[in-house]
N, C-alpha and C positions, 0 to 999 in steps of 0.2 A: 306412297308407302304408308301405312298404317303405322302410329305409335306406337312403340313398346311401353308397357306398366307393369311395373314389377311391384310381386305381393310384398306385405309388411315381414311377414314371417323369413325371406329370405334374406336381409341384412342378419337378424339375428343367426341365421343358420349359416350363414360366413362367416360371422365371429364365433363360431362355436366347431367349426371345421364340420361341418353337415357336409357342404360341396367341397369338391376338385373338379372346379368345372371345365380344366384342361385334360382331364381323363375320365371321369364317368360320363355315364352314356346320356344323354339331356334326347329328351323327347319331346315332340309337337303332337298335342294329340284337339280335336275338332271338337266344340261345344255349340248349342244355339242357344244356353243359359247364361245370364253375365255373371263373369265371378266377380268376386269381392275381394278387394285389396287385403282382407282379414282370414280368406282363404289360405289352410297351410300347407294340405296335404294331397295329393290326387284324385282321394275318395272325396274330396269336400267339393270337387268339379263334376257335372253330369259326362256324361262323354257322348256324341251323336253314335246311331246305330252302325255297328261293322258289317262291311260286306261292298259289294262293285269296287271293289278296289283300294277299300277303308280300312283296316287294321286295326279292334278295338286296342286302346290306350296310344292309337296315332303311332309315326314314325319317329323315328331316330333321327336326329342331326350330327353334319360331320363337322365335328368342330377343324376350323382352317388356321387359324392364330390362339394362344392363350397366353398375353405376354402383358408385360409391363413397360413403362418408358417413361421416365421423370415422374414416379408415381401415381402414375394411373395406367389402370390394368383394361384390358380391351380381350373381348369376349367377340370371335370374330368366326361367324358359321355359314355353312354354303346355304345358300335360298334350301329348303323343301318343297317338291313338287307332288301334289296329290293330282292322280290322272282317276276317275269316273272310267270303269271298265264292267260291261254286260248289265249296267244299270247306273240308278243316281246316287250321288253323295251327299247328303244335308238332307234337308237346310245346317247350318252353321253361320257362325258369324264372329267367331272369335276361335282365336288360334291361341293354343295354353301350352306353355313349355314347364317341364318339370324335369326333375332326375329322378332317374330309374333304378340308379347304382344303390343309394343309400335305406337300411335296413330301417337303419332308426333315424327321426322319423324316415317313415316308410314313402318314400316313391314324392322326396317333397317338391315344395310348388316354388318356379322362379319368378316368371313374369306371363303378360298374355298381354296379343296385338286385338284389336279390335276393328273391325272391319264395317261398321257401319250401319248394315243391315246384313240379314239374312241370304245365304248364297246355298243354290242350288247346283250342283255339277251334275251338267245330264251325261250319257256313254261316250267316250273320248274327248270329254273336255278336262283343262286340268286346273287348278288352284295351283298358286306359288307365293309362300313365305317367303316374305323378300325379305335379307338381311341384309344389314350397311356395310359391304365388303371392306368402308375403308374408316368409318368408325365404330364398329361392331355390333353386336344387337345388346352389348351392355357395357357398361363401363363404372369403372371404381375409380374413386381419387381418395 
């Protein structure tokens, strides 16, 4: 499972109530660019090209938990599956989650996994955002 890194801009934007990251809508969306921990907003990430099965600005996740327990909060999201349909996906090589919900800033940036090298999906192959079903893809203390 690939690490998650989370950008610097998103502490600040939870102490400033930017996210409810138990109810707005958090998206995964496909880059072959690295971003940079200084990265704040969606537009500051390239996004790979839409099409066979790609969705410019990536999928939606469904958040499964948003809870707390002896103060720390655990952000807890089902895998996303990208399936390659009537052509390829990528190259790509990093997965960028951000929220979609927030106006201001606009569409901000959470965290992104890193995958190591560059991934090609040919016609009916799929990609899958693996998330820690039982320590979350984030966590706060």
């Amino acid at each position: 499972m690939a690490a998650f890194n989370k950008f610097n801009q998103f502490v600040a934007d939870v102490a400033n109530k930017v996210h409810n990251l138990g109810a707005d809508t958090l998206k995964v969306m496909l880059t072959n660019t690295a971003p940079a921990a200084t990265n704040a907003i969606k537009t500051d990430i390239t996004d790979i090209t839409a099409g066979n099965g790609y969705t410019a600005g990536g999928s939606a996740l469904t958040t499964t938990s948003s809870t707390q327990t002896s103060g720390t909060y655990k952000l807890i999201v089902q895998d996303l599956v990208f399936t390659a349909s009537g052509g390829s996906i990528g190259p790509f090589r990093y997965a960028v989650m951000y929220n979609d919900t927030p106006t201001s800033p606009a569409k901000p940036l959470v965290g992104w996994w890193d995958y190591g090298s560059a991934i090609t999906l040919n016609t009916g192959e799929t990609f899958t955002v693996d998330s820690d079903q039982t320590n979350g893809v984030l966590q706060l203390a």
